[in-house]
C-alpha positions as CSV (number, residue, x, y, z in Angstrom):
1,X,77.5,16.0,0.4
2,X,74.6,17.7,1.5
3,X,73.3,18.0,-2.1
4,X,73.3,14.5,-2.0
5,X,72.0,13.7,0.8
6,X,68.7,16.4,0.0
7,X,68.8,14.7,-3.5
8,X,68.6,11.6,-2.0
9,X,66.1,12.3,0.3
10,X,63.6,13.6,-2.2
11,X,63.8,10.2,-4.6
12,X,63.3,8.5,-1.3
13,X,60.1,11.0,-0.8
14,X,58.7,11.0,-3.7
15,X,59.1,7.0,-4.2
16,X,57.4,6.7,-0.7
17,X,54.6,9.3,-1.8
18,X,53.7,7.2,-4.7
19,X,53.6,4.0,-3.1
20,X,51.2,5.3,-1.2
21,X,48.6,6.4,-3.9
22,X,45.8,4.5,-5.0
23,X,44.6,4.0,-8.2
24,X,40.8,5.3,-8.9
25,X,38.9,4.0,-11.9
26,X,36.7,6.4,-14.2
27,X,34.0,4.7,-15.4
28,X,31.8,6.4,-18.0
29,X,29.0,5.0,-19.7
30,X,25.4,5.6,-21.1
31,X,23.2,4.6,-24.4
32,X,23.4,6.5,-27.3
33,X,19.5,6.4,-28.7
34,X,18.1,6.8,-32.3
35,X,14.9,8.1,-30.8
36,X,13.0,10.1,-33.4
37,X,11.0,12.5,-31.0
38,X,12.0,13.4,-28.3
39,X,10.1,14.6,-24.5
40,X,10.5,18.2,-23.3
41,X,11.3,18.5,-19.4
42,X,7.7,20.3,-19.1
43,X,6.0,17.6,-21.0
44,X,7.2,14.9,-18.9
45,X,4.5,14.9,-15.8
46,X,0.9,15.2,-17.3
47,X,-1.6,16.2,-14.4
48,X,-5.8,15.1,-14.9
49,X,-7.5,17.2,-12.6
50,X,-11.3,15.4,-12.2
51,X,-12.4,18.0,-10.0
52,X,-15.8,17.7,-7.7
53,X,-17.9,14.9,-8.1
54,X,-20.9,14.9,-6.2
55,X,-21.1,11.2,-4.4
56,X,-25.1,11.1,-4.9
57,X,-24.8,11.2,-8.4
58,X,-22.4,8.5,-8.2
59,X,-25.7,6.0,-7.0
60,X,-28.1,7.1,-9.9
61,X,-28.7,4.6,-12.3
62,X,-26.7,5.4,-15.8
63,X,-24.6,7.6,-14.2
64,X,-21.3,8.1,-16.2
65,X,-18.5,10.3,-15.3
66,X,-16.7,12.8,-17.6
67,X,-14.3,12.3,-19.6
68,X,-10.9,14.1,-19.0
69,X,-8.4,14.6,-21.8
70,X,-4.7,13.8,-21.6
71,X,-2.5,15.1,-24.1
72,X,1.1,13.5,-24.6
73,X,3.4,16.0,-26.2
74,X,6.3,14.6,-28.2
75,X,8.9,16.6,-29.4
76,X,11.4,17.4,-32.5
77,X,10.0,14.2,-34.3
78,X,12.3,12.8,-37.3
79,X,9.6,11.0,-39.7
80,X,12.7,9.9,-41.0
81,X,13.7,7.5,-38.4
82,X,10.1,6.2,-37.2
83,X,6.9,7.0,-38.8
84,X,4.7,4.8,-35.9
85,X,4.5,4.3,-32.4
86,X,2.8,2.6,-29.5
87,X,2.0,4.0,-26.0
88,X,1.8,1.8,-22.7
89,X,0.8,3.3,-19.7
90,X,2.0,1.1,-16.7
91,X,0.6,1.1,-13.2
92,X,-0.8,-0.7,-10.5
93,X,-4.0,-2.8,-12.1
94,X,-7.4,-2.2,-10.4
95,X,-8.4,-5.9,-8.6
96,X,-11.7,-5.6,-10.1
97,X,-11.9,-3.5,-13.2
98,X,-9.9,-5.0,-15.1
99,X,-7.3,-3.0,-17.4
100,X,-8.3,0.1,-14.8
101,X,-5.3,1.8,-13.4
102,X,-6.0,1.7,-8.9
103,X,-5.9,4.9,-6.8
104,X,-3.3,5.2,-4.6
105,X,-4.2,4.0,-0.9
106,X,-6.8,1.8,-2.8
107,X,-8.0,0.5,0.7
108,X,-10.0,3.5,1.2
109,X,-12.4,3.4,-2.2
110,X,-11.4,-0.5,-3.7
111,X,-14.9,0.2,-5.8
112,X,-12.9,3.3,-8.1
113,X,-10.6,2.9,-11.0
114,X,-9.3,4.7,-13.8
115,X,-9.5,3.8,-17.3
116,X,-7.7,5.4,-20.8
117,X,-9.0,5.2,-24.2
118,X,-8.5,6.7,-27.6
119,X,-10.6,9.5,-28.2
120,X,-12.6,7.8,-30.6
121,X,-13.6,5.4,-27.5
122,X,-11.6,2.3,-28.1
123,X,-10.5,1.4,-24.6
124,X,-6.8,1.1,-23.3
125,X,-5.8,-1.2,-21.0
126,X,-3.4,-0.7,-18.6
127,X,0.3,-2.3,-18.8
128,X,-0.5,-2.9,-22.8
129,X,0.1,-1.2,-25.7
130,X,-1.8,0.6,-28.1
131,X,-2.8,-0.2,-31.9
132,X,0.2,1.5,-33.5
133,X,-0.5,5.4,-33.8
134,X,0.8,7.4,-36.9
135,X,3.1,10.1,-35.8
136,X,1.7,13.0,-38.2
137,X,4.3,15.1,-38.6
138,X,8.0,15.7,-38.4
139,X,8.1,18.4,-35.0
140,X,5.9,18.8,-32.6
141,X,2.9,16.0,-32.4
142,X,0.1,15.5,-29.7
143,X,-0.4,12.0,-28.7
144,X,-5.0,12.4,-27.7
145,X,-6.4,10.0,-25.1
146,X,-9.5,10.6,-22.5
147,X,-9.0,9.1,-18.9
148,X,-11.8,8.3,-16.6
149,X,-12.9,6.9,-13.7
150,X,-15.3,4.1,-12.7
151,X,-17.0,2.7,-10.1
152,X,-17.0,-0.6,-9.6
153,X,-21.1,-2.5,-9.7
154,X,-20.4,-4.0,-5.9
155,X,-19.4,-0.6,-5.1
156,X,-22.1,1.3,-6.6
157,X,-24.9,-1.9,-5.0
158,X,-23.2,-1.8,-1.8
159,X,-23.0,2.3,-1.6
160,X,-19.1,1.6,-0.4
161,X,-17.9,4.9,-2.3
162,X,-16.6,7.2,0.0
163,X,-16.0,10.8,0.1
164,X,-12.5,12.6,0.2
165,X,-9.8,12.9,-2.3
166,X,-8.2,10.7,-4.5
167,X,-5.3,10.1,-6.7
168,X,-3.5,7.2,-8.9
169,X,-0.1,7.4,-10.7
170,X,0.8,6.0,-14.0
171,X,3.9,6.2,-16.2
172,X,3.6,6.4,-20.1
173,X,6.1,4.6,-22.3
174,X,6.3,5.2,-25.9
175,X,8.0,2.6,-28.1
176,X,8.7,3.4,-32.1
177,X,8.4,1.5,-35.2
């Protein structure tokens, strides 16, 4: 009797136990990709360092400032699966020079902007993309641009250029063909 009565007692239990449990989805999901390059984790943030620039020298007539290079690094390239691409960098467009990327905090120097090109010169204007660009080899490629800044003419005639540090963020995105 008191077999039964355990045996009946644990149904009971474990009938109660599972009335009580909840059922929990797993949801699993992603995009498989047929990228054919690829970007290393250390290739991923680019950093352009434009250094000291003398705000006099900004105010002489024909000033220009150096150009800095940015190098894009793709990775384990498969000529196999695209032989082209095109690069966009997107950002926050300058109000007056147009396709110029803005500094962050714009309000304190409106008058700068940065601008990309290829290194031959042909400009690149922000949030569109290149002329397709041949990717070279299968492996490791280096994607060549310059970046620069500008002043803007009101801000260079109206001496509005202020001194202190600056900095602008972009993002690059590479589409295949």
């Amino acid at each position: 009797m008191l077999k039964k009565w355990l045996a009946y007692t644990c149904i009971i239990f474990m009938s109660s136990w599972s009335a009580f449990s909840l059922a929990n989805d797993l949801k699993v999901k992603g995009t498989l990709v047929n990228a054919p390059c690829t970007i290393a984790p250390e290739d991923k943030n680019v950093e352009i360092n434009f250094g000291d620039i003398r705000l006099l020298d900004i105010y002489e007539r024909g000033f220009e400032f150096s150009k800095k290079e940015l190098i894009l690094v793709i990775s384990e390239c498969d000529l196999s699966i695209a032989q082209k691409l095109k690069v966009k960098f997107i950002g926050t467009p300058h109000h007056q020079l147009a396709g110029f990327l803005s500094l962050d905090g714009s309000d304190t120097n409106p008058g700068l902007g940065i601008g990309f090109e290829t290194v031959d010169g042909k400009p690149v204007l922000l949030n569109e993309n290149t002329d397709l660009i041949l990717i070279e080899k299968n492996g490791r490629n280096e994607l060549k641009f310059n970046t620069f800044l500008k002043a803007s003419q009101d801000a260079i005639n109206n001496k509005s250029i202020k001194p202190g540090r600056f900095s602008a963020a972009a993002t690059f995105l590479i589409q295949y063909e």
